[in-house]
Kinemage of the C-alpha trace (Angstrom):
@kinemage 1
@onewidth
@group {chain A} dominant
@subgroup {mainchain}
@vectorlist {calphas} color= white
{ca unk a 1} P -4.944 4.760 -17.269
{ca unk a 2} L -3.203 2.488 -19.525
{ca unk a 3} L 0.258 3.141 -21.284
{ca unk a 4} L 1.726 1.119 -24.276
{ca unk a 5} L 5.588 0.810 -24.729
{ca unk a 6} L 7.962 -1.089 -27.519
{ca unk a 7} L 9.599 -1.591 -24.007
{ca unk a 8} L 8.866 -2.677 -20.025
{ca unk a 9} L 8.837 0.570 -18.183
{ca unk a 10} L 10.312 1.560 -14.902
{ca unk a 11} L 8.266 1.791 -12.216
{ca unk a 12} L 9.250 5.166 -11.711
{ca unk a 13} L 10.295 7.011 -14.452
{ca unk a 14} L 10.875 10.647 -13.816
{ca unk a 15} L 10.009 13.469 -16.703
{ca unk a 16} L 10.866 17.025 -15.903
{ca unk a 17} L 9.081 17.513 -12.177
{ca unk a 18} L 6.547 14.680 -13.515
{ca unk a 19} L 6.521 11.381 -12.007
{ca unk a 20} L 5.074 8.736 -13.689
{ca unk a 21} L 4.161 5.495 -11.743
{ca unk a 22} L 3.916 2.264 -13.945
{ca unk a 23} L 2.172 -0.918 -12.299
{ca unk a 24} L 0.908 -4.798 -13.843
{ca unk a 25} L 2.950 -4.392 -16.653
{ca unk a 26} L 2.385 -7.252 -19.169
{ca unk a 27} L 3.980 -8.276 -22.159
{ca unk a 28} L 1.483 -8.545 -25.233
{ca unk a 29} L 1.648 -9.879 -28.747
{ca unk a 30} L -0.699 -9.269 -31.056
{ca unk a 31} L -1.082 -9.748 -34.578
{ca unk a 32} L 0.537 -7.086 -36.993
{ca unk a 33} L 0.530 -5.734 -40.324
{ca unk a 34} L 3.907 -7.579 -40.612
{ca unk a 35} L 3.129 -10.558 -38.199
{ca unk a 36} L 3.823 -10.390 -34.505
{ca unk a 37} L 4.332 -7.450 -32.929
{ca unk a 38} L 5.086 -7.368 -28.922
{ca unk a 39} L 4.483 -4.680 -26.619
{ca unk a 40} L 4.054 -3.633 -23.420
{ca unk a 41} L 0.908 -2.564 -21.472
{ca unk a 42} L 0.867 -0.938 -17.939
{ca unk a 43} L -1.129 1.148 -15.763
{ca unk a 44} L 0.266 4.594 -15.461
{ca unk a 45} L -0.227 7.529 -12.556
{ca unk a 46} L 0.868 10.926 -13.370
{ca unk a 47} L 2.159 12.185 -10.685
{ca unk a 48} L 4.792 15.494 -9.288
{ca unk a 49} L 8.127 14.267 -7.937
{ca unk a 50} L 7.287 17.063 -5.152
{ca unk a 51} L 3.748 14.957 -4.200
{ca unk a 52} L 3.540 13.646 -0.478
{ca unk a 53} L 2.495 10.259 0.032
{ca unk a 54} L -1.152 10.927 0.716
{ca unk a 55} L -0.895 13.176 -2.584
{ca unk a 56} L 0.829 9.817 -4.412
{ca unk a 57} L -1.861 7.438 -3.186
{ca unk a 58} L -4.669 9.827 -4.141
{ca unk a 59} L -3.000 9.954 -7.878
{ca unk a 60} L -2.624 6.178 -8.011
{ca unk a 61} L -6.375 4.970 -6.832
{ca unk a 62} L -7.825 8.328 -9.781
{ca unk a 63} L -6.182 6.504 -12.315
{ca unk a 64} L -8.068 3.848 -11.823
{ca unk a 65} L -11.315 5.158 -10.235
{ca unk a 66} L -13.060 8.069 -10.329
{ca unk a 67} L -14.588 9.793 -7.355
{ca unk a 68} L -17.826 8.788 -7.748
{ca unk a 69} L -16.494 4.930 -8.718
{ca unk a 70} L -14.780 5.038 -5.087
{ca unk a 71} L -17.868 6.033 -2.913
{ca unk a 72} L -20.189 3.879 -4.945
{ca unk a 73} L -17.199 0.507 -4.270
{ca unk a 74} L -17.034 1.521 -0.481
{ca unk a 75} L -21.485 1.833 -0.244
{ca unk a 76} L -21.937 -1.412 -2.447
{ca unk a 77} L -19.179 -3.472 -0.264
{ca unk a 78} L -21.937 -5.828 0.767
{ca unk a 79} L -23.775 -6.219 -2.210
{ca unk a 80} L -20.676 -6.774 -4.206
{ca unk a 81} L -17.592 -7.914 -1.755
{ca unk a 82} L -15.686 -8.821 -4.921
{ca unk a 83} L -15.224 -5.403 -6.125
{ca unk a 84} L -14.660 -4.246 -2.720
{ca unk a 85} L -12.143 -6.575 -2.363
{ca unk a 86} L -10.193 -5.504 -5.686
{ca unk a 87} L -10.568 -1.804 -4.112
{ca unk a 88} L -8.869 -2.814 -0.894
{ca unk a 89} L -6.336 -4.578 -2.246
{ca unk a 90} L -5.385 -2.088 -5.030
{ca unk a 91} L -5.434 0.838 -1.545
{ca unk a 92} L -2.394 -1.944 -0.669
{ca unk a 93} L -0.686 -1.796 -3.610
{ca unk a 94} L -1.017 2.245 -4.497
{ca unk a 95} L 0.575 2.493 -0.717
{ca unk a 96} L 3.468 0.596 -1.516
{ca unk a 97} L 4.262 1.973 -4.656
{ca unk a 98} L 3.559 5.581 -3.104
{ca unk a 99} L 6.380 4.151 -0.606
{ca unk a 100} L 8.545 2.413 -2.772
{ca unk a 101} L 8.843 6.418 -4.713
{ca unk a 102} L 9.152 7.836 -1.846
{ca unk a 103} L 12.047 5.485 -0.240
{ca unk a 104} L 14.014 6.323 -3.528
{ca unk a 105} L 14.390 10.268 -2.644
């Protein structure tokens, strides 16, 4: 999902025993009521501090596809090796920022 900040936001920012994973954060300004107005977009994984890694990675790749949007990326890889090749790539990156949590503790 995405999250919008006045600020950039950690990549890890802990609330209570929630984790909250922030990734591809981007600085946007848009147009406002009283002329430019910048904030900050990012994906966001809720997440436990207590999760495992396989628990983290499963968390980061459903906030970003569902169930069903998984299977039917894996089935279509031939038809559409594009999307397939987003897919694997974001596997990478929810791995490494599963990791990069979980070398912090």
């Amino acid at each position: 999902m995405k999250v919008y900040s006045d600020t950039q936001l950690d990549t890890y920012q802990v609330i209570g025993k929630t984790l909250r994973v922030h990734w591809n954060a981007e600085e946007i300004t848009r147009e406002g009521m009283d002329g430019p107005e910048t904030t900050w977009e990012a994906n966001e994984a809720i997440c436990s501090v207590n999760d495992d890694r396989s628990a983290l990675i499963e968390k980061i790749i459903g906030s970003i596809y569902s169930v069903g949007a998984e299977i039917a990326t894996i089935n279509n890889a031939e038809n559409d090796p594009e999307a397939y090749a987003e897919y694997q790539a974001f596997r990478v990156q929810a791995k490494a920022l599963a990791d990069g949590w979980l070398s912090e503790g």
